[in-house]
LUMVEX-52049 format. One record per residue (C-alpha): residue in one letter; residue number from 1; x, y, z. Coordinates in Angstrom, 2 decimals, always signed. Example, Ala and Ser with C-alpha at 12.3 -4.5 7.8 and 13.67 -1.06 7.14 Angstrom:
<sites>
("A", 1, (+12.30, -4.50, +7.80))
("S", 2, (+13.67, -1.06, +7.14))
</sites>
This chain:
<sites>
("X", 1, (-27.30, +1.65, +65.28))
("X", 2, (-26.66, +3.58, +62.26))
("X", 3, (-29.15, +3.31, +59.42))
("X", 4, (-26.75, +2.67, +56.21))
("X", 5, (-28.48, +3.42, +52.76))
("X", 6, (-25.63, +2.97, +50.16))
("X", 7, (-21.88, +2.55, +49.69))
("X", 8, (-20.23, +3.79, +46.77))
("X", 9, (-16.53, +3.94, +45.66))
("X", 10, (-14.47, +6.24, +44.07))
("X", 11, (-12.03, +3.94, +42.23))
("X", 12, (-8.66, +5.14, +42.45))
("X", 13, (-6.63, +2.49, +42.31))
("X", 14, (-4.67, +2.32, +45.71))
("X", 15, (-6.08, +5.67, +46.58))
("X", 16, (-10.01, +4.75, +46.28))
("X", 17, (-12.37, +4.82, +48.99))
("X", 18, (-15.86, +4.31, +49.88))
("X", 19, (-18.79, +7.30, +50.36))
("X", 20, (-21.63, +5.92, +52.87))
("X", 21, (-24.73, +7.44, +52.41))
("X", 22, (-26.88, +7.30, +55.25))
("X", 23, (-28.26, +8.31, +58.59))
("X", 24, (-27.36, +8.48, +62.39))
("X", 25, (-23.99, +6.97, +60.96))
("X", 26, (-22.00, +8.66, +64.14))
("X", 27, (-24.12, +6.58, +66.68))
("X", 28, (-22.45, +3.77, +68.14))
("X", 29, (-20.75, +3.05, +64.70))
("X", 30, (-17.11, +2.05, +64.16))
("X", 31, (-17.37, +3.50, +60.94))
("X", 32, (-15.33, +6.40, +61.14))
("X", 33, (-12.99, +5.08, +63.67))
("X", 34, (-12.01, +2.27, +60.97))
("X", 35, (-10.66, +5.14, +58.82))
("X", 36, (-8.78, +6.91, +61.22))
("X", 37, (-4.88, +6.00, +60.81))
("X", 38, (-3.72, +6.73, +64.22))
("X", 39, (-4.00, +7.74, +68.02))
("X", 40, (-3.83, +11.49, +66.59))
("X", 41, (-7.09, +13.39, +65.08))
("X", 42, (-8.08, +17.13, +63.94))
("X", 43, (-11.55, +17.80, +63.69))
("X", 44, (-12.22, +21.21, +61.79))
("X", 45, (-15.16, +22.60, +61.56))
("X", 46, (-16.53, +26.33, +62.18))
("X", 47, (-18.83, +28.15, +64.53))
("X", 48, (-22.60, +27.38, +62.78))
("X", 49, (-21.48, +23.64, +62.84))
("X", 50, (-19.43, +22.71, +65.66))
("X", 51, (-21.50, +22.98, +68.55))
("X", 52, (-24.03, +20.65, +66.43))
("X", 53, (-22.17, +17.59, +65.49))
("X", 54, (-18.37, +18.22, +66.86))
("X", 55, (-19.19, +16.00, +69.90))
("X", 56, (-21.04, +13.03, +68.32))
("X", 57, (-17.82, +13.09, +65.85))
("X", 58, (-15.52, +13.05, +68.93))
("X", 59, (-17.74, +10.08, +70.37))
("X", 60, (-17.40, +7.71, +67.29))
("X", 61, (-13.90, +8.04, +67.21))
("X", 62, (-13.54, +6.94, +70.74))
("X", 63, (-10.56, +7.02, +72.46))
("X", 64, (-7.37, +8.77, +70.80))
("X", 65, (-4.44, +10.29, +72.52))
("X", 66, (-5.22, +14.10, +71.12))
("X", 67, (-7.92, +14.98, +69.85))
("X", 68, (-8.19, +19.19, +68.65))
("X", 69, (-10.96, +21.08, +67.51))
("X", 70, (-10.99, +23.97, +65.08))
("X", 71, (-13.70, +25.99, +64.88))
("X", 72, (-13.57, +28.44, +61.90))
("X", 73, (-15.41, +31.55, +61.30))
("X", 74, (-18.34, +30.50, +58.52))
("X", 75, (-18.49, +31.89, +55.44))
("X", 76, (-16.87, +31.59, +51.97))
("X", 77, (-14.96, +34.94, +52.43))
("X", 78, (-12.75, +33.16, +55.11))
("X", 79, (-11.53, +30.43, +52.51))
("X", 80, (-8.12, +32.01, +52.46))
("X", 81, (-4.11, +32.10, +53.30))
("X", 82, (-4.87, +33.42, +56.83))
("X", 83, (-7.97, +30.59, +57.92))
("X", 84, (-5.22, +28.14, +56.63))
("X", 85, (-2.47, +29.43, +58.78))
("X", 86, (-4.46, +29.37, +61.88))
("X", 87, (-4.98, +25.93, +61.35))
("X", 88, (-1.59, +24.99, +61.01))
("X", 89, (-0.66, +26.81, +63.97))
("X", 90, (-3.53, +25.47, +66.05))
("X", 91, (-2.28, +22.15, +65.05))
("X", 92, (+1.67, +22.49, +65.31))
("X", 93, (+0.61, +24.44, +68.73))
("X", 94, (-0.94, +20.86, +69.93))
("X", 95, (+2.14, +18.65, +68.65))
("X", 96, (-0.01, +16.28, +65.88))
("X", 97, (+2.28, +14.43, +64.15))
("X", 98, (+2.55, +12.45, +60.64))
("X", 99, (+0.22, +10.08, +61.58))
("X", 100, (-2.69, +12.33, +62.17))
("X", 101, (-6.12, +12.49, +60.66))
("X", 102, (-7.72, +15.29, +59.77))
("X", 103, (-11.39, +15.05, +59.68))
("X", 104, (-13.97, +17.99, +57.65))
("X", 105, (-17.22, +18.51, +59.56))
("X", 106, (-19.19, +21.05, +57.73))
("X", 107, (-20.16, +22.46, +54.14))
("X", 108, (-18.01, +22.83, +51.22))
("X", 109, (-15.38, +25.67, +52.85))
("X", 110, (-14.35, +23.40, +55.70))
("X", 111, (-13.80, +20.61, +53.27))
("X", 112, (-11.54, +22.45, +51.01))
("X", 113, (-9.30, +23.91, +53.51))
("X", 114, (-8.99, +20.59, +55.29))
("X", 115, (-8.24, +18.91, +52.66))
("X", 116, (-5.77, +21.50, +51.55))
("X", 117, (-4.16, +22.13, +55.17))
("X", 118, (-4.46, +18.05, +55.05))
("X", 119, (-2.30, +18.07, +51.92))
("X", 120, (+0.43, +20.38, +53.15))
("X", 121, (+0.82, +19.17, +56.92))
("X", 122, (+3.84, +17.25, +56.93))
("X", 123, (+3.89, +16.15, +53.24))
("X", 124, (+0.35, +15.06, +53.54))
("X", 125, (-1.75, +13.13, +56.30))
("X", 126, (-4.70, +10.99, +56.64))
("X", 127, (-8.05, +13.20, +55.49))
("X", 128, (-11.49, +12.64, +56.15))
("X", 129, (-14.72, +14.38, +54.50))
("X", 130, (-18.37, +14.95, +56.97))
("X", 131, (-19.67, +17.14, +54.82))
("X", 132, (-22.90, +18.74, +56.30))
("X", 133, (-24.44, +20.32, +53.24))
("X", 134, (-26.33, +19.33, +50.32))
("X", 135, (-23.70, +21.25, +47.65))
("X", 136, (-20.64, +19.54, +49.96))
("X", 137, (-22.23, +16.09, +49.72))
("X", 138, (-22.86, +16.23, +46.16))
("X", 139, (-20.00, +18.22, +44.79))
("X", 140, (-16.98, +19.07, +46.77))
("X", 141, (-16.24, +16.43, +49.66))
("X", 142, (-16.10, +13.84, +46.45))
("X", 143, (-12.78, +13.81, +44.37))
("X", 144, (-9.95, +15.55, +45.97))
("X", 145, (-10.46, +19.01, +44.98))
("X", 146, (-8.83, +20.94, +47.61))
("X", 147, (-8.08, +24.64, +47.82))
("X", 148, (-8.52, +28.15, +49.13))
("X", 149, (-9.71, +31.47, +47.50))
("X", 150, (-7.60, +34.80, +46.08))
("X", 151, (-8.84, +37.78, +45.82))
("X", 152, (-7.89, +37.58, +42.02))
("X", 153, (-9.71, +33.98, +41.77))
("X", 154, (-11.70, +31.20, +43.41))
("X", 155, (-10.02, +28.38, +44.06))
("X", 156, (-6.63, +29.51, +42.33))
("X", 157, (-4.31, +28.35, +45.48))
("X", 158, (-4.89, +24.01, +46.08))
("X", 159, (-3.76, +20.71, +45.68))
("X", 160, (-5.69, +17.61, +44.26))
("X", 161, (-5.59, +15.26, +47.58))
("X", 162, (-8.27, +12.25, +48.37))
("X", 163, (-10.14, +11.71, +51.25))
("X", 164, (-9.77, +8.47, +52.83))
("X", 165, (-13.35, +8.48, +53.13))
("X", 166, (-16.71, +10.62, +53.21))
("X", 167, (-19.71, +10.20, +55.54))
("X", 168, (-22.78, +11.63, +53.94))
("X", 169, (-25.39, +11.65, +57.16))
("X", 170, (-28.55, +12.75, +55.47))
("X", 171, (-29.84, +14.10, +59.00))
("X", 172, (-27.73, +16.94, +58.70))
("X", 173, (-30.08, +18.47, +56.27))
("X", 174, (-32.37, +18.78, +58.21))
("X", 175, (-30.43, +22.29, +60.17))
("X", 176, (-29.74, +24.06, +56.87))
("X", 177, (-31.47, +26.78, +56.06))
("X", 178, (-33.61, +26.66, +53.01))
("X", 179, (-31.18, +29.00, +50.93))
("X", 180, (-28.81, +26.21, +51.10))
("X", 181, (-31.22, +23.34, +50.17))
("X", 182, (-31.73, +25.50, +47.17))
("X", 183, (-28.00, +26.27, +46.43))
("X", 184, (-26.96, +22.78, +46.61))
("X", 185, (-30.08, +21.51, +44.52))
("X", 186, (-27.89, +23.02, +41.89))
("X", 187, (-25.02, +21.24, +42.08))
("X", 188, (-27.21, +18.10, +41.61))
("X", 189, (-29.49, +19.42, +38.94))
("X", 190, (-25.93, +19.86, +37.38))
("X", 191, (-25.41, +16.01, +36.69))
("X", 192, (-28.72, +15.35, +34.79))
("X", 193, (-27.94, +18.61, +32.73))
("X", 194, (-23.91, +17.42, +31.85))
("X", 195, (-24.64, +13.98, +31.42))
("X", 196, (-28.19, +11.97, +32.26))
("X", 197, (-31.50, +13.41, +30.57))
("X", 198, (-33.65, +10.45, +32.64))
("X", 199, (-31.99, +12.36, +36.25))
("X", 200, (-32.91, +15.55, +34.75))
("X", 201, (-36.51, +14.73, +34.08))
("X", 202, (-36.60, +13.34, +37.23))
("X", 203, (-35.54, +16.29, +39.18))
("X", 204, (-38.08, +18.56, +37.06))
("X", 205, (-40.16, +15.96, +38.60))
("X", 206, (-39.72, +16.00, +41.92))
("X", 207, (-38.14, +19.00, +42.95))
("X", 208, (-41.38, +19.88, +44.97))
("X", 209, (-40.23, +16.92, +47.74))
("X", 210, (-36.66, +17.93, +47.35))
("X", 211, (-37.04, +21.91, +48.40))
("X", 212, (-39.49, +20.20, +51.00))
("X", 213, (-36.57, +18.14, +51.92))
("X", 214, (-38.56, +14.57, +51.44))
("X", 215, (-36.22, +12.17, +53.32))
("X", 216, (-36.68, +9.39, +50.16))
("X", 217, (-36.21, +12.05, +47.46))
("X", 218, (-33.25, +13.39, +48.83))
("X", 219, (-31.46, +9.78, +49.67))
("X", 220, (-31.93, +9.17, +45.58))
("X", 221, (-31.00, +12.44, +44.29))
("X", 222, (-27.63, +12.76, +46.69))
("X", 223, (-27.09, +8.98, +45.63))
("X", 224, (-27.51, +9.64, +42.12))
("X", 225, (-25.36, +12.55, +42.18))
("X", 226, (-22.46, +10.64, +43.99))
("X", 227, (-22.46, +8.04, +41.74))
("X", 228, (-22.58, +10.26, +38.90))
("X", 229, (-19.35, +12.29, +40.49))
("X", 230, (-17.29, +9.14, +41.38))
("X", 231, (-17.66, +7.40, +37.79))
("X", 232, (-16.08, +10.61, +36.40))
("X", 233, (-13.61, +11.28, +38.97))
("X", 234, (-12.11, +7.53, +38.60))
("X", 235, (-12.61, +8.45, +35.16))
("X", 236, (-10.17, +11.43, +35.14))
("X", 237, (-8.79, +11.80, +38.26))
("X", 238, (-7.00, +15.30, +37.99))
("X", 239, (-9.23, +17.36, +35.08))
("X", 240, (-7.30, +16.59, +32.50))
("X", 241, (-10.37, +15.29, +29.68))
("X", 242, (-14.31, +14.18, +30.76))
("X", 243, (-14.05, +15.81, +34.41))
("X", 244, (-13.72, +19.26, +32.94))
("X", 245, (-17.92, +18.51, +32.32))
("X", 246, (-18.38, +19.21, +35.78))
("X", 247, (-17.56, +22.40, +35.39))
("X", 248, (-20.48, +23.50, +33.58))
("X", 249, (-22.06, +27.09, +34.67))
("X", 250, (-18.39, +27.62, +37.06))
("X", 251, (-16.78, +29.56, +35.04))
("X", 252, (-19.71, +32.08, +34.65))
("X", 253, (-20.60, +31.53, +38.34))
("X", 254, (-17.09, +31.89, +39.63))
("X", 255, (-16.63, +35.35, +37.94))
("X", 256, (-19.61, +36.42, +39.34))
("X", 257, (-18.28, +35.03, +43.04))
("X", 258, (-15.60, +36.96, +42.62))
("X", 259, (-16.45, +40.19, +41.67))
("X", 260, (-19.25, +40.46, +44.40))
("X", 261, (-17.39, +39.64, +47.15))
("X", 262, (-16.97, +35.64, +48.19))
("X", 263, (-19.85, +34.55, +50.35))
("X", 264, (-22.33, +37.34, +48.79))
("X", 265, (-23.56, +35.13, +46.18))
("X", 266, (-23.31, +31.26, +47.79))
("X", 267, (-21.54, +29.33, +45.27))
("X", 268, (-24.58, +26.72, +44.15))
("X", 269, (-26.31, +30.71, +43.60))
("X", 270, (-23.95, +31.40, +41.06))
("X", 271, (-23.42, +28.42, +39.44))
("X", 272, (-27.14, +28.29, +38.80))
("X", 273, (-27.18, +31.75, +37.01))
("X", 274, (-23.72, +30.35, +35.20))
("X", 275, (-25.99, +27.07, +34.06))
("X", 276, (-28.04, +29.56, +33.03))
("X", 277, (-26.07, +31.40, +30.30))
("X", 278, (-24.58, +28.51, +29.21))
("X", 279, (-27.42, +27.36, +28.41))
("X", 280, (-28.11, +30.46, +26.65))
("X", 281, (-25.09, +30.57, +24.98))
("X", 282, (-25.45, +26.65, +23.53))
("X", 283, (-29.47, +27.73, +22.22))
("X", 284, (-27.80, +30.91, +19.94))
("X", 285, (-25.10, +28.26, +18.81))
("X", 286, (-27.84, +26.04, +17.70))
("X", 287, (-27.92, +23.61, +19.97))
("X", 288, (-30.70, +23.98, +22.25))
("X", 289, (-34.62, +24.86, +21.78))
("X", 290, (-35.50, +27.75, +23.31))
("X", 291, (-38.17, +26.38, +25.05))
("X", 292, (-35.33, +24.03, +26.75))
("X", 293, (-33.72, +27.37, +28.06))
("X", 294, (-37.26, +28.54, +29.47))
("X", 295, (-38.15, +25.48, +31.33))
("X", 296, (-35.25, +25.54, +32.83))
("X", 297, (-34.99, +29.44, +33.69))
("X", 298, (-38.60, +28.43, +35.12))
("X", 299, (-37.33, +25.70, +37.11))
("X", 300, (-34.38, +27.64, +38.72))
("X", 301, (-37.33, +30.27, +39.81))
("X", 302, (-39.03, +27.15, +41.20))
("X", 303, (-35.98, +26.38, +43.15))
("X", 304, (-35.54, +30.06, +44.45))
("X", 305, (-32.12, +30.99, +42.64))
("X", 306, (-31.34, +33.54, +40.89))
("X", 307, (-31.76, +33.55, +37.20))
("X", 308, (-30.13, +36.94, +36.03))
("X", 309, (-26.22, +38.25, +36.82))
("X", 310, (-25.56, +40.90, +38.87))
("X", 311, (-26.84, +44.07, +38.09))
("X", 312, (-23.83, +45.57, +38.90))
("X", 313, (-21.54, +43.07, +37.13))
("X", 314, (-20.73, +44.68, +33.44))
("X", 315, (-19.97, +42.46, +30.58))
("X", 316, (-15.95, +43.54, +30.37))
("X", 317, (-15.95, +42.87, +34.40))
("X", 318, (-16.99, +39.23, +33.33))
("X", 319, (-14.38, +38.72, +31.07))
("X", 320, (-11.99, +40.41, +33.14))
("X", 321, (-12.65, +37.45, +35.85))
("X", 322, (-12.94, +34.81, +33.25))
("X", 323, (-9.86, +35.30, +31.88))
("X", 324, (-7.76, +34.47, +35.19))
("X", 325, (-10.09, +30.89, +35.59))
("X", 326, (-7.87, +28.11, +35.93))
("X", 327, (-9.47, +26.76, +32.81))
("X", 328, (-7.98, +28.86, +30.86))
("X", 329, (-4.95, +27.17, +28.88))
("X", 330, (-2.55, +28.99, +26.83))
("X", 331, (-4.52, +31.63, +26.69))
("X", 332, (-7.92, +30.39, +25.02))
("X", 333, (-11.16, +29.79, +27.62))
("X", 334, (-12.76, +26.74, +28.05))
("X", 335, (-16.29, +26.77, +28.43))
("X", 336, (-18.85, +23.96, +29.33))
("X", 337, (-21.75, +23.92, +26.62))
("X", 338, (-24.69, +21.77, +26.47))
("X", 339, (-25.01, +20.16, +23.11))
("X", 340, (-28.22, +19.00, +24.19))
("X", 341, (-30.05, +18.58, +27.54))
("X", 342, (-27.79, +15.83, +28.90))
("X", 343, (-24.67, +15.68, +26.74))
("X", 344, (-22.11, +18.52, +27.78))
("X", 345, (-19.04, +19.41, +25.41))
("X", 346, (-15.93, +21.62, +26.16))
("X", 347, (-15.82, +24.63, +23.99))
("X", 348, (-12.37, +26.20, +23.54))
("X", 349, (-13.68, +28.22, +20.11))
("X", 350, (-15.62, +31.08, +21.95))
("X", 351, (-13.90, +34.13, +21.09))
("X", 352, (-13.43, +37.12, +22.76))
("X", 353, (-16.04, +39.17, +20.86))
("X", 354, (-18.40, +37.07, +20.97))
("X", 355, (-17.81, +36.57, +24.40))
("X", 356, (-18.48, +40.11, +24.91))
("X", 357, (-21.07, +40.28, +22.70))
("X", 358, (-23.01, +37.44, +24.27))
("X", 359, (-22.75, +39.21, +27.52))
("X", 360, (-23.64, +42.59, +26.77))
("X", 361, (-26.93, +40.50, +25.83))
("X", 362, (-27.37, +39.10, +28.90))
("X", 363, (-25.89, +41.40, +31.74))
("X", 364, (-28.43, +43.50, +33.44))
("X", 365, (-26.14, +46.83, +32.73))
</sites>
């Protein structure tokens, strides 16, 4: 039988649903059959993934009229138009109608352009997250965010579209390799920093058993992060007020995605460097201690991520990529600033020189 930690909801009204936390949830469990809508299901996945957990999906959902796989190449630089279209014509190829269900099996790519393709096919259809990797479980399979990549922007082509439900099987940690642990780590060290000093100490803590991937310390950190994500998502469903927070470090990180080249940096990689300079950029506004800045520079060494931009990156390149973030309104940038460790504010006062002046500070060129 499956071994069920936790249930939590995202509460959504008549679009909430539930995010079970647990292990071996895919054996013998009815679980994910409950939440599919019809006789119809899509499993998409892509080649590092599919051969590992495609069939025990196929098993829980037990007997269905048409069942089709598709496996996407892996990698953030195939989160585009063209990986979208190929769905769509795998799936209009096979017949799937309005009552299908898509189901996500793998990290944070997969679940985007599910849920997006999910979104679009037919006016929308049923959508389920698996997501496979610390960062998705944490972060992206939680609160509808749904999209694909531009060469001009991350994420600047989506739809805001809720799962039905996500299925966070710890187990599948276990396969990733350790560059991943690390990038997703980030994701979660994210919610002490925006929003709960007592998570943040206790990450400091215990990231030791986390990189070491410590079945109990990971169950509490990936719960804690959850519920932490699904209190601000009910909160503020579509980014319009407190779930711009989560943002913090993404608008640095992003521009640095994007001007190396998606999937040269992983995303949890540059989000940790963009944590980083907010950081920075809060101390010379006054509000952090320097030595708050260190530790945490120290503790993203710990972790293994990077803790400078790219060399190559210049400070006019950043705001170049900055500037087309879709949290830019009416022209003035919105960044996420610490106002201590564990309060986040939005900052819409930065201006461009100081921008630039703050990163010709801190860019390696």
């Amino acid at each position: 039988m499956a071994m069920l930690m936790h249930t939590l909801h995202v509460d959504l009204g008549e679009r909430s649903y539930p995010l079970y936390i647990g292990r071996d949830l895919f054996r013998d469990s009815p679980l994910l059959a409950k939440h599919v809508s019809g006789s119809q299901v899509v499993i998409v996945s892509n080649e590092t993934v599919a051969p590992l957990y495609t069939d025990r999906i196929k098993q829980a959902l037990g007997d269905r009229s048409l069942i089709t796989e598709v496996v996407l190449p892996d990698g953030e630089q195939y989160k585009t138009l063209d990986s979208l279209a190929g769905i769509f014509d795998q799936v209009m190829a096979d017949g799937h109608n309005r009552t299908t269900s898509f189901v996500a099996v793998g990290g944070g790519v997969v679940g985007d352009m599910t849920g997006f393709a999910a979104a679009c096919y037919q006016r929308g259809v049923n959508f389920i997250q698996v997501p496979t990797t610390v960062l998705a479980q944490v972060d992206s399979s939680v609160g509808g965010k749904t999209a694909v990549n531009h060469p001009r922007g991350k994420n600047m082509i989506g739809a805001f579209y809720q799962p039905s439900a996500v299925f966070i099987d710890l187990d599948t940690l276990q396969t990733l390799p350790q560059r991943e642990i690390s990038a997703g780590l980030a994701e979660v060290v994210k919610y002490g920093l925006i929003g709960d000093l007592p998570f943040y100490q206790w990450l400091c803590q215990h990231m030791p058993n986390l990189l070491a991937r410590d079945e109990a310390a990971l169950a509490e950190a990936i719960e804690r992060s959850c519920a932490a994500k699904a209190r601000i998502v009910a909160a503020d469903e579509r980014e319009g007020g407190v779930r711009a927070i989560l943002n913090l470090g993404h608008t640095f990180g992003h521009a640095i995605e994007t001007s190396q080249g998606y999937g040269q940096w992983l995303h949890g990689e540059a989000v940790a460097t963009g944590m980083l300079l907010a950081m920075e950029l809060s101390a010379e506004r006054g509000w952090l201690a320097r030595e708050e800045v260190d530790s945490f520079r120290t503790l993203l060494t710990t972790m293994g991520l990077p803790v400078r931009a790219p060399e190559n990156m210049t400070p006019e390149e950043f705001l170049e990529h900055m500037a087309r973030d879709k949290k830019v309104l009416d022209g003035r940038l919105r960044l996420v600033l610490l106002k201590s460790v564990g309060e986040a504010c939005i900052s819409d006062d930065v201006t461009r020189p100081e921008l630039l002046a703050f990163l010709s500070r801190h860019c390696s060129s």
